[in-house]
C-alpha positions as CSV (number, residue, x, y, z in Angstrom):
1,X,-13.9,6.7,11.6
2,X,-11.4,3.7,12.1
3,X,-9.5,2.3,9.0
4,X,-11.8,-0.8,9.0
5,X,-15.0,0.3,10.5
6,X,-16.9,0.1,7.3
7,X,-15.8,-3.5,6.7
8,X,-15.9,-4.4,10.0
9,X,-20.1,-3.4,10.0
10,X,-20.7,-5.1,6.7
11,X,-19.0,-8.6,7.9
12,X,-21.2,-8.3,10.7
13,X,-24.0,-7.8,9.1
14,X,-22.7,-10.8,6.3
15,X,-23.7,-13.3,9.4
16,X,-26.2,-12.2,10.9
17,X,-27.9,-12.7,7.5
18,X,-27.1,-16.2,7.5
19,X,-28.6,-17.4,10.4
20,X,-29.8,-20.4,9.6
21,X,-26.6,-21.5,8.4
22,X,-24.2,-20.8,11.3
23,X,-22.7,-22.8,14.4
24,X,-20.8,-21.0,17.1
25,X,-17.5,-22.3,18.5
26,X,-17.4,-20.1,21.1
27,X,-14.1,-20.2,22.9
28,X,-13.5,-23.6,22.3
29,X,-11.2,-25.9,24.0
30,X,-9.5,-28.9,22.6
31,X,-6.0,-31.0,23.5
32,X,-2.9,-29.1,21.3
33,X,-2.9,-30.3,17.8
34,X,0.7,-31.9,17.6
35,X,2.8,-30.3,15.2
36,X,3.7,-31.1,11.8
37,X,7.7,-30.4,12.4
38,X,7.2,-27.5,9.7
39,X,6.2,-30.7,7.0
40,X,3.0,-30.3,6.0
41,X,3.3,-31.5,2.6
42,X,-0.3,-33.1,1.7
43,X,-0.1,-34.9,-1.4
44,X,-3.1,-35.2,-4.1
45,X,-3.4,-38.7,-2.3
46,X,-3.7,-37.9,0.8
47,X,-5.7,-35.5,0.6
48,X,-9.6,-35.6,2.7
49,X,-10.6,-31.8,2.1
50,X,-9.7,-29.1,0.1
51,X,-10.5,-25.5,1.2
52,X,-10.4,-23.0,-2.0
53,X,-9.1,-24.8,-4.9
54,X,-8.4,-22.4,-7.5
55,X,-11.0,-23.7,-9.4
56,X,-13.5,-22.6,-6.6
57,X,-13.9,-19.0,-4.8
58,X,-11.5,-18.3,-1.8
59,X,-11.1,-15.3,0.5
60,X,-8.5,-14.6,3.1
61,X,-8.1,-11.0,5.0
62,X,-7.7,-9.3,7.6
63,X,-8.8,-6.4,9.8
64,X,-8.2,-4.8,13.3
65,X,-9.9,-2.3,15.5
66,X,-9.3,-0.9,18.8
67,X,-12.9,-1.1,19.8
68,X,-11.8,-4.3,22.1
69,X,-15.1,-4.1,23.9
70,X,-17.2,-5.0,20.4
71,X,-15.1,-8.1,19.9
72,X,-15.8,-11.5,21.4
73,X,-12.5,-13.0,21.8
74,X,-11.7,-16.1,21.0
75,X,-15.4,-16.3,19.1
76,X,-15.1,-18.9,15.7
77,X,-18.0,-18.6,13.7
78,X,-18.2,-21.2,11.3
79,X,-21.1,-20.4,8.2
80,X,-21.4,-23.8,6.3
81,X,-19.9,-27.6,6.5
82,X,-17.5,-28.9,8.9
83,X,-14.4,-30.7,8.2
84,X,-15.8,-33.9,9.7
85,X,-18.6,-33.7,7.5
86,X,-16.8,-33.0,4.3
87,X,-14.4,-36.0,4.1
88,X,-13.9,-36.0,-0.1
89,X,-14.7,-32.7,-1.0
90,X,-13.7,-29.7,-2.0
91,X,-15.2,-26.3,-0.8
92,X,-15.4,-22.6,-1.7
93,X,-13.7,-21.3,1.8
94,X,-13.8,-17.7,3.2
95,X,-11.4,-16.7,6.3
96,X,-12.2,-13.2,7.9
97,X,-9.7,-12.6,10.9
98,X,-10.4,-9.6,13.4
99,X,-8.4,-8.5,16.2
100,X,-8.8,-6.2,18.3
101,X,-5.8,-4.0,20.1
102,X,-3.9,-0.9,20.8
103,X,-0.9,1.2,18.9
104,X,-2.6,0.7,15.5
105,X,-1.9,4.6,14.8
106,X,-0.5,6.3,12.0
107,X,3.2,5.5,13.2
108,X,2.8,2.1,12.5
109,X,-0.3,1.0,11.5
110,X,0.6,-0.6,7.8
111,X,3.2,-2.6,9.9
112,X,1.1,-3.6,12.2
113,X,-1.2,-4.8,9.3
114,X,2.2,-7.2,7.8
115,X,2.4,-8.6,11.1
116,X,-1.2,-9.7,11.5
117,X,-1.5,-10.5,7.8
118,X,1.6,-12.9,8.2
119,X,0.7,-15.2,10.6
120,X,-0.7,-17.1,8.4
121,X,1.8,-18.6,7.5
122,X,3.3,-19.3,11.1
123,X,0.7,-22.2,11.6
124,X,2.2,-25.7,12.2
125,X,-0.6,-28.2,12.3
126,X,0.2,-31.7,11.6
127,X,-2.1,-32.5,8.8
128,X,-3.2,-29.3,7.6
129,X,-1.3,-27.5,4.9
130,X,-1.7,-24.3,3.3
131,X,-1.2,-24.9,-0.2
132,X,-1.4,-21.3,-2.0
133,X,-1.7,-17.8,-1.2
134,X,-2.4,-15.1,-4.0
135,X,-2.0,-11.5,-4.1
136,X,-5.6,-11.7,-4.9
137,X,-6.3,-12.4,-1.1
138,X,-7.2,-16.2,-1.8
139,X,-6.4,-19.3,0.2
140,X,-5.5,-22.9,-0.8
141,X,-5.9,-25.1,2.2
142,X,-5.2,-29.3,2.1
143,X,-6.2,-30.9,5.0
144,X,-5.3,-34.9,5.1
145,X,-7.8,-37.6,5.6
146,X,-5.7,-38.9,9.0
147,X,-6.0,-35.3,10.5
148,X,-9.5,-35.4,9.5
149,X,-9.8,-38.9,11.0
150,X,-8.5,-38.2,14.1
151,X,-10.4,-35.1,14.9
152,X,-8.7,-31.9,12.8
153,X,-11.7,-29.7,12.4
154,X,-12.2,-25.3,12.1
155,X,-11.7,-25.3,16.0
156,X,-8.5,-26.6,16.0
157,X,-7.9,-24.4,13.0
158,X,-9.6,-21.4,14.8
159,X,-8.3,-22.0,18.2
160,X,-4.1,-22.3,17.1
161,X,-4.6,-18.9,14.6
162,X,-6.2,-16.8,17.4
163,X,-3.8,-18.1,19.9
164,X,-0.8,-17.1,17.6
165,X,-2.1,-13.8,17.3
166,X,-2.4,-13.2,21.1
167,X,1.5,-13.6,21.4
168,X,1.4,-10.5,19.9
169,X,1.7,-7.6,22.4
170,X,-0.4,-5.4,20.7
171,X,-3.3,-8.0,19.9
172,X,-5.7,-8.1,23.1
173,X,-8.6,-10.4,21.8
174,X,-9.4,-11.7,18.4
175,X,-12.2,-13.6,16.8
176,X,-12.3,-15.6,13.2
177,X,-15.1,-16.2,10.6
178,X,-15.0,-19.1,8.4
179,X,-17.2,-19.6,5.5
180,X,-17.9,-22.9,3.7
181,X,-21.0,-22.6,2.5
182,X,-21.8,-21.5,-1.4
183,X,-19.8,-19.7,-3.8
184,X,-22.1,-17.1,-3.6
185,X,-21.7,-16.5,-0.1
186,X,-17.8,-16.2,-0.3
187,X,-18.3,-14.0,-3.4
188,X,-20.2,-11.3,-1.4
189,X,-17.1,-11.9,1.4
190,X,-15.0,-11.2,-1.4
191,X,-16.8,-7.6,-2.6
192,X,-16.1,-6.3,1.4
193,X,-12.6,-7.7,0.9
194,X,-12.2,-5.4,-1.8
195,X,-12.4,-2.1,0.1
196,X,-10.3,-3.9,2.5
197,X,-7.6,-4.2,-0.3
198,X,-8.1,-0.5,-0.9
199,X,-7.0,0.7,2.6
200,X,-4.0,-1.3,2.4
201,X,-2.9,-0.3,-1.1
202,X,-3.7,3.2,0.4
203,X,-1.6,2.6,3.4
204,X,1.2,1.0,1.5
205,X,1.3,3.5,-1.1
206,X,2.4,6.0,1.7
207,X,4.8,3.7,3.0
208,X,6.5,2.6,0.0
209,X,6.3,5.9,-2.9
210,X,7.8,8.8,-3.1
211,X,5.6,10.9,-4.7
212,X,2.1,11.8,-2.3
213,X,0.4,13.7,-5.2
214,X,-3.4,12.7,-4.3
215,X,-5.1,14.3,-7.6
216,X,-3.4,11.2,-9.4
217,X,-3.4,8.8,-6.5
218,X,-5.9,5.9,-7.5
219,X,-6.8,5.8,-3.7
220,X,-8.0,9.2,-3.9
221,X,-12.0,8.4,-2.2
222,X,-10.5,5.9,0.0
223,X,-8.8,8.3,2.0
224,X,-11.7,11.6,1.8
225,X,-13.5,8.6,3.2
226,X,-11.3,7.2,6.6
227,X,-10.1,9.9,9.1
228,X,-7.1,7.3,10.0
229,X,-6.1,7.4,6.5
230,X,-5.8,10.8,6.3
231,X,-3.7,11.0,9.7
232,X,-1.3,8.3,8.3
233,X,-0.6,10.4,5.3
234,X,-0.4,14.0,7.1
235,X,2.7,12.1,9.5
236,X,3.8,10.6,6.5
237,X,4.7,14.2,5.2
238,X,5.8,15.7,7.8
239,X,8.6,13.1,7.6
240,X,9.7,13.1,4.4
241,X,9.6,16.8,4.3
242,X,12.0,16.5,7.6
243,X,13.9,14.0,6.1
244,X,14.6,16.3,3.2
245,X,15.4,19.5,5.2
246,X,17.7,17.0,7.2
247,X,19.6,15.9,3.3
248,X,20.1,19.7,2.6
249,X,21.4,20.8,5.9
């Protein structure tokens, strides 16, 4: 079983029940969105949408698989509103990134992870600002009423995130999910974002600790459950058990 097949199946499933409230972008193409020369500050008055105020649910994560073939690249799935159509308002806001690739193994897999977690923050849209990001996988977006004006909408969004991934060698094709809709539907994203958060803390927990005592590791059922997790954690002893024969030589 992959690290994120279980997520992966329920975020499928997530759209398909929502049907009725779904538009495609499918591979969309649009002129470059200039850039924002790394100042996208959107002030309170400038402001035209907001995507995840604290005061309203957000969800941002991210997953991978190297099943290539069950991913359509470049795919943006929007489940609520457009930006055109939300001049003025703020709205709960989901993001679910997939990509699809190769060398997501146990040598580097929670690396991997950083890297496709992080390029969130690479995005330099003129107009579009990401205000906050929590430890609590949340988003805080600002988008300006001039980019909205002239045209700044999810597919612009959609289309510069999944293009940034691609410049990653590893990353082969990669498809987004945005969610708009109700609180209610981001809260159920944020329930599958929560196993999703399990497998990383799992992951990092390797990485990063010292002690690999499972009877006390809070991950414990996370790992009986994911094969991958399992692997990462058998290489990760065999090194440090190296490492220290290596110290007492």
């Amino acid at each position: 079983m992959g690290l994120f097949d279980r997520p992966l199946e329920e975020v499928r499933s997530f759209i398909e029940k929502r049907e009725s409230k779904r538009s495609w972008i499918a591979r969309p193409k649009h002129d470059n969105w200039p850039s924002g020369g790394n100042r996208n500050v959107v002030l309170g008055s400038d402001v035209g949408l907001e995507l995840g105020n604290p005061k309203m649910l957000s969800v941002s994560f991210s997953m991978w698989t190297e099943d290539v073939g069950s991913i359509e690249d470049s795919r943006i799935t929007l489940i609520g509103p457009g930006m055109a159509e939300s001049m003025g308002k703020s709205l709960p806001f989901g993001k679910v990134v997939i990509v699809g690739g190769r060398g997501f193994d146990e040598d580097n897999s929670y690396d991997r992870y950083r890297e496709i977690d992080s390029i969130k923050y690479d995005i330099d849209l003129k107009g579009y600002m990401l205000r906050g990001v929590s430890q609590y996988r949340r988003e805080w977006c600002r988008v300006s009423k001039d980019a909205l004006k002239n045209g700044f909408s999810f597919d612009v969004l959609g289309t510069a995130l999944i293009e940034r991934f691609k410049q990653k060698d590893f990353v082969e094709a990669a498809e987004i999910l945005f969610v708009t809709s109700t609180s209610d539907d981001v809260a159920e994203l944020t329930a599958i974002s929560e196993y999703v958060a399990m497998i990383v803390g799992a992951m990092n927990k390797m990485i990063e600790e010292m002690s690999l005592d499972c009877s006390s590791c809070e991950y414990l059922e996370t790992c009986k459950d994911i094969l991958e997790l399992r692997k990462i954690r058998r290489k990760v002893v065999a090194e440090k058990k190296d490492q220290g024969v290596r110290q007492k030589a």
